[in-house]
C-alpha positions as CSV (number, residue, x, y, z in Angstrom):
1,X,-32.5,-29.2,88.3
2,X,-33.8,-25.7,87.2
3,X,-36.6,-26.0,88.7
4,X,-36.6,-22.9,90.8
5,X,-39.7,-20.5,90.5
6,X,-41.6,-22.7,88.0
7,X,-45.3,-22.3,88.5
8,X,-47.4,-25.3,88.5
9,X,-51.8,-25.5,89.0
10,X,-53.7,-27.4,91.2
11,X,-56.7,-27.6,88.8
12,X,-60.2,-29.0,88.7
13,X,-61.3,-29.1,85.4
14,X,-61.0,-25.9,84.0
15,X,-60.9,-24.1,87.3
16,X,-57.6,-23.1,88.7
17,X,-57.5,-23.9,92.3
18,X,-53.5,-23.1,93.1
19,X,-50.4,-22.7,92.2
20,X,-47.1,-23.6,93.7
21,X,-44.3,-21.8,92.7
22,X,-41.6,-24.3,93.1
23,X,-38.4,-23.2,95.4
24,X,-36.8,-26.6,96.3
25,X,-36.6,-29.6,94.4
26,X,-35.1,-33.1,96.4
27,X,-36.1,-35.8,93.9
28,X,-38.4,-37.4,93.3
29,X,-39.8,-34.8,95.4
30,X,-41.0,-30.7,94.7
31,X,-41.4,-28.6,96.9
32,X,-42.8,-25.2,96.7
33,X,-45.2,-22.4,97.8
34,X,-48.5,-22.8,97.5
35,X,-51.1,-19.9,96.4
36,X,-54.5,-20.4,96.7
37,X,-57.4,-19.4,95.0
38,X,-60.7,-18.9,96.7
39,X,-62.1,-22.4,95.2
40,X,-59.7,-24.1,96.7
41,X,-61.2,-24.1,100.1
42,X,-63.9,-26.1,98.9
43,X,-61.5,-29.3,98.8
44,X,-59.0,-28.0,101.4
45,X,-60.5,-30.8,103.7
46,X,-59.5,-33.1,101.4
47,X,-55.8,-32.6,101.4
48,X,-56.0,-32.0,105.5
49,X,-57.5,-35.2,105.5
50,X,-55.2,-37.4,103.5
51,X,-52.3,-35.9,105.0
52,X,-53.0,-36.7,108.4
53,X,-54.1,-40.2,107.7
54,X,-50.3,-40.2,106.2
55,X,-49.0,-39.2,109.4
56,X,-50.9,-41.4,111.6
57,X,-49.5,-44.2,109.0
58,X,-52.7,-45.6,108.1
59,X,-51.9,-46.3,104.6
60,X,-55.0,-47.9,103.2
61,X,-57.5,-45.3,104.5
62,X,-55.2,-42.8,103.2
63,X,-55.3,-44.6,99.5
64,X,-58.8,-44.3,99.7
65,X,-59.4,-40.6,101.1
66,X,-56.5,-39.2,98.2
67,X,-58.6,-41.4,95.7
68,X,-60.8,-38.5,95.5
69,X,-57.8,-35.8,95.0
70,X,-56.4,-38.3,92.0
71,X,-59.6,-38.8,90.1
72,X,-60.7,-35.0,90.6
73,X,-57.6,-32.9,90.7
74,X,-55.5,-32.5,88.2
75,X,-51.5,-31.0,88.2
76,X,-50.6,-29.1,85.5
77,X,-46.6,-28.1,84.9
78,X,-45.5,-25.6,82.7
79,X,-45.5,-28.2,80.1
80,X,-48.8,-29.4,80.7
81,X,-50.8,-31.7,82.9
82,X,-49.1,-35.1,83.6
83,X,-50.6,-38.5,84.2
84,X,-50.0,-39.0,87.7
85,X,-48.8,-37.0,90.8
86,X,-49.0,-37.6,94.8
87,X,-49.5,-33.9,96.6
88,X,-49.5,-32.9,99.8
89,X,-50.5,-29.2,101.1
90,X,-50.2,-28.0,104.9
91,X,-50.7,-24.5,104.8
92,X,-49.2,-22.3,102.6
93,X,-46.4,-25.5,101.6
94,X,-47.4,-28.1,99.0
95,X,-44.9,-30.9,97.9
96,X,-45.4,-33.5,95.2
97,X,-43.9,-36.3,92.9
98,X,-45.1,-36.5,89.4
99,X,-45.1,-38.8,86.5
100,X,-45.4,-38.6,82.8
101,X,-46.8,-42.2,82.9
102,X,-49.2,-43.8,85.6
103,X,-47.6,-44.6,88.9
104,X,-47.5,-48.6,89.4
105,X,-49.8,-50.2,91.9
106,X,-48.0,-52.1,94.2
């Protein structure tokens, strides 16, 4: 894909709060490192959160707890922000899917 070192942000607003430096890609899925900036603890717990409500497959509270990450987060790739993504970070690993147009409910 090419993707391979690309650096993508984890913003809020106008605040960076990480990047993740892309090193696999398995579509739809990316996967890279992530870097942290020293903001980004203050909605860590939000990420820890929503991933282990994923693991414990309890869908519908996880919809709800990574409501907040969608409608406060944004992801922005080296082209620019796009519409819609899904990210997980556990540690100093992030992986995502993205979309140029919003995701369908369903």
């Amino acid at each position: 894909m090419g993707l391979d070192g690309e650096v993508w942000r984890l913003m809020r607003r106008e605040e960076v709060l990480g990047e993740i430096v892309i090193d696999e890609a398995d579509f739809p899925w990316l996967h890279g490192h992530f870097i942290p900036t020293p903001t980004f603890g203050e909605v860590r717990p939000w990420f820890d959160e929503s991933l282990a409500l994923m693991e414990a497959e309890e869908y519908q509270q996880f919809d709800t707890a990574y409501d907040r990450i969608a409608n406060t987060l944004s992801l922005v790739a080296p082209s620019g922000a796009v519409a819609e993504f899904l990210l997980h970070i556990s540690d100093d690993r992030a992986w995502f899917r993205w979309s140029d147009e919003p995701f369908e409910d369903g």
